[in-house]
C-alpha positions in Angstrom: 9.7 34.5 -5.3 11.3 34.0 -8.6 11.7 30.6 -10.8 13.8 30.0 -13.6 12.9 27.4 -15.8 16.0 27.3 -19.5 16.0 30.9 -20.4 12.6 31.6 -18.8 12.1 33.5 -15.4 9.0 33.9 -13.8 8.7 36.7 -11.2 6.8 36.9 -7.7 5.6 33.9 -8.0 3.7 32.2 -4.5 2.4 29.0 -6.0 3.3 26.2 -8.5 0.5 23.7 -9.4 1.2 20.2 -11.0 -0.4 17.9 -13.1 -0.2 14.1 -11.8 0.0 11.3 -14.4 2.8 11.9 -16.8 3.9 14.8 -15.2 5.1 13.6 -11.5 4.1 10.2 -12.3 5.3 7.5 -14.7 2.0 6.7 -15.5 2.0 5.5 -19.0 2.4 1.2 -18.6 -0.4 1.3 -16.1 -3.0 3.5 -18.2 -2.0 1.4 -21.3 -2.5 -1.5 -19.4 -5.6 -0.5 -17.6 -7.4 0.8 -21.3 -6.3 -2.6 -23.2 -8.5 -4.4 -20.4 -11.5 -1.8 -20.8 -11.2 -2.7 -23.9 -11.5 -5.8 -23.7 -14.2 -5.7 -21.1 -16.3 -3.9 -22.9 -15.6 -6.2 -26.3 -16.7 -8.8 -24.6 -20.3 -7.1 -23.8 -20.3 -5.8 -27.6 -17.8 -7.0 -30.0 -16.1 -5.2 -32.4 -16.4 -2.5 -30.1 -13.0 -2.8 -28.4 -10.6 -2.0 -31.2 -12.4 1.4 -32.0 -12.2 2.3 -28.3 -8.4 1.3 -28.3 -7.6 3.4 -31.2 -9.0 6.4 -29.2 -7.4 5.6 -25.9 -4.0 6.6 -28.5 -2.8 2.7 -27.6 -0.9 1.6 -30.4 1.4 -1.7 -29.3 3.8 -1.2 -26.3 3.1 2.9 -27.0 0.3 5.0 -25.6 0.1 8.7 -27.0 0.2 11.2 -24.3 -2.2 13.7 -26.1 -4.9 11.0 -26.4 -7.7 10.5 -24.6 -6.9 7.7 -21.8 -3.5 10.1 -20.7 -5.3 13.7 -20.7 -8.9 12.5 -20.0 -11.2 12.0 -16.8 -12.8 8.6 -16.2 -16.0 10.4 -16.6 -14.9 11.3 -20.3 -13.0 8.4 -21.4 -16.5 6.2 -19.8 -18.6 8.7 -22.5 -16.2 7.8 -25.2 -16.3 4.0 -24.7 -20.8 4.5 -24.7 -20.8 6.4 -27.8 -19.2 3.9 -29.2 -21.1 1.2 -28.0 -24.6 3.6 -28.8 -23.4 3.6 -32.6 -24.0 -0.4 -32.7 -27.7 0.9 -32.2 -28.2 0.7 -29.1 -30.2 3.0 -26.7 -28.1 5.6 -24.2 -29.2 4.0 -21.1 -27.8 0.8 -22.4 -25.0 2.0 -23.8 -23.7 4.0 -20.7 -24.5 0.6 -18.4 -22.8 -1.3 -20.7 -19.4 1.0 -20.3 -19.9 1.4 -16.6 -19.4 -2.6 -16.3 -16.4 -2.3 -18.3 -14.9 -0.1 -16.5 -15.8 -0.7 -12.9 -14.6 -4.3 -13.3 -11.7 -2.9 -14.4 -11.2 -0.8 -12.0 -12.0 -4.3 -9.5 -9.3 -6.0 -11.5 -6.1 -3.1 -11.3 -7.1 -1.8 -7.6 -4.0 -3.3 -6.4 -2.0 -2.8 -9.6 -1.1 0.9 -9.8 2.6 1.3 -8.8 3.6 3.7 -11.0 6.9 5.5 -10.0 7.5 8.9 -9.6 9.9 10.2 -12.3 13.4 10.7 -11.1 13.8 14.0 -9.1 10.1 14.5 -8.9 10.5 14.6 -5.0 13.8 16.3 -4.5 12.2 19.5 -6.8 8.8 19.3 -4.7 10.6 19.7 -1.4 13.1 22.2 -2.8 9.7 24.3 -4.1 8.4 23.8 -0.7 11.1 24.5 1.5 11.9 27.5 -0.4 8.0 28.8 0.6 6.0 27.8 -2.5 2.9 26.6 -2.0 2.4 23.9 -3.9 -1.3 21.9 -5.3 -2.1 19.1 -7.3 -4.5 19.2 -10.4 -5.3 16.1 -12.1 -7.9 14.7 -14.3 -8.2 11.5 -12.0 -10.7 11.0 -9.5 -10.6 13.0 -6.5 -9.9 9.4 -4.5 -7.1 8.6 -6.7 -5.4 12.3 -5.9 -5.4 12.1 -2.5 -4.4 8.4 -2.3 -1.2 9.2 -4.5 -0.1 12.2 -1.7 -0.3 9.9 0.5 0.9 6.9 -0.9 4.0 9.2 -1.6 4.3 10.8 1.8 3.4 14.0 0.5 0.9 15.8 2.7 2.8 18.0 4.8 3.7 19.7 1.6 1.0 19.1 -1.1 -1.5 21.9 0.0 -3.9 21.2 -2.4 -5.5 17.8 -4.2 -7.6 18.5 -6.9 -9.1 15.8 -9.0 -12.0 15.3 -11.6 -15.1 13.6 -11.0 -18.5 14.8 -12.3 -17.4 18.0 -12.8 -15.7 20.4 -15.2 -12.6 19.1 -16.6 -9.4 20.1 -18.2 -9.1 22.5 -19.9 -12.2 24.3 -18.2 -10.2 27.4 -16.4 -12.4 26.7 -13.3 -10.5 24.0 -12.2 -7.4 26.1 -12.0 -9.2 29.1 -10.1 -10.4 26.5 -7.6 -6.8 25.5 -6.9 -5.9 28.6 -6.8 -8.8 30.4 -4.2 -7.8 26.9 -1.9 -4.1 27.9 -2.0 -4.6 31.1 -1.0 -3.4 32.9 -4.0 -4.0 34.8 -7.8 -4.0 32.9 -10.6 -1.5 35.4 -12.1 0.6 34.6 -8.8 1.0 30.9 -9.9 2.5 28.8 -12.7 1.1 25.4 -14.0 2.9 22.2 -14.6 2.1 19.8 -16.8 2.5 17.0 -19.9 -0.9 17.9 -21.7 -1.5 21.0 -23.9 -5.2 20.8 -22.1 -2.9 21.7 -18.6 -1.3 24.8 -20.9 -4.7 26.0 -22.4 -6.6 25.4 -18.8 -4.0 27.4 -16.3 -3.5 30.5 -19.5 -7.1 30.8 -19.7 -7.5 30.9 -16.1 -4.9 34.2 -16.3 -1.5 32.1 -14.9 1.5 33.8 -14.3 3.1 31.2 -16.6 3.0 27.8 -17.7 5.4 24.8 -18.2 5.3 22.1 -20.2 7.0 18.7 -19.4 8.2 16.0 -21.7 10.1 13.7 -19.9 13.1 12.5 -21.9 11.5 13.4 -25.2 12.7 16.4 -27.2 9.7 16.4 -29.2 7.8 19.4 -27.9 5.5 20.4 -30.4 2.1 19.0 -28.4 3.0 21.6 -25.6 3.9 24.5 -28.2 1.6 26.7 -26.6 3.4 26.6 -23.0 5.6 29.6 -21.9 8.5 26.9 -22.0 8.9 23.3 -22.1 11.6 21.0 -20.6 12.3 17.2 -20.1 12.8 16.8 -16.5 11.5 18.4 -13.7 15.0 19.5 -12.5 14.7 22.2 -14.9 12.7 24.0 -12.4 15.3 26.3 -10.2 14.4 28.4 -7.4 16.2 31.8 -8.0 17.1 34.7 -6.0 
């Protein structure tokens, strides 16, 4: 089957992987939300360590930068980031990692119940049009495994999300393991399936991994140049046309 995305067409193609957060999901007031308050959490255990960690979050005011590490990291990397910064006020590894898992797992306690986070607009009319039309279709995010699953089903999504892929100890974006793993569970090639995604990790992941092609999404922003390397951005996911 064929997709045309602007002036791109991709050819016998059998599956289309997404990204979650940013790409399906409006994601960007929660995480902002949610990394001000690991902040903080963590600044309480060790001041002075909270604004450095905020500053590499990418949250700047009302504005967190989607090519920062809170919107394209795992927990598992962004908890690394907050102990090596708490590890440079002196204190041992052991301590320092404890010290970030309590700021983050009460976090976590605090915004259990907090996530709703829309879909963007269209999101699930182009998913069922994919699927109807015979795509199979997978999700690959660098959440939590737990997190995947309970946004397919939050969103009423099983019977056509084949796949739910997420990050926990594992490798992570842009390791091209991830997106051979979605693949061999879909059933298909990786040259028989095009990524989706708002990271340029998503682009350099599915292109090392031999994808047919990738897409790069930027919802309502025409400032492309952090997904430069992707076959071809757009701005909503409406873009994406089945063709004959």
């Amino acid at each position: 089957m064929n997709l045309s995305c602007g002036p791109k067409t991709f050819n016998n193609i059998r599956a289309v992987i997404f990204d979650k957060d940013g790409t399906l999901l409006d994601t960007q007031d929660f995480l902002r939300r949610l990394g001000i308050d690991r902040a903080r959490q963590l600044d309480a255990q060790i001041p002075g360590v909270g604004e450095c960690l905020m500053m590499a979050f990418g949250i700047e005011g009302d504005r967190l930068d989607p090519t920062y590490l809170l919107a394209v990291g795992s927990r598992q990397e962004n908890l690394i980031a907050a102990a090596a910064y708490v590890a440079e006020t002196g204190r041992s590894w052991a301590e320092s990692l404890q010290a970030a898992r309590t700021a983050f797992d009460e976090s976590d306690r605090l915004f259990q119940n907090e996530d709703t986070s829309p879909l963007f607009v269209g999101s699930l009319e182009v998913l069922y049009s994919l699927a109807e039309a015979g795509f199979k279709l997978g999700i690959l995010s660098a959440d939590t495994n737990e997190r995947v699953n309970q946004f397919v089903q939050t969103c009423q999504l099983e019977d056509i999300i084949q796949v739910k892929l997420g990050v926990d100890d594992g490798p992570s974006k842009p390791d091209p393991t991830l997106f051979q793993q979605a693949c061999a569970a879909l059933g298909v090639r990786p040259e028989e399936a095009i990524m989706v995604g708002d990271s340029p990790l998503d682009i350099e992941m599915a292109q090392r991994a031999g994808a047919a092609g990738t897409i790069g999404i930027c919802w309502h922003s025409q400032d492309h140049r952090h997904l430069s390397q992707a076959d071809v951005t757009i701005e909503q996911l409406d873009q994406l046309q089945v063709v004959p």
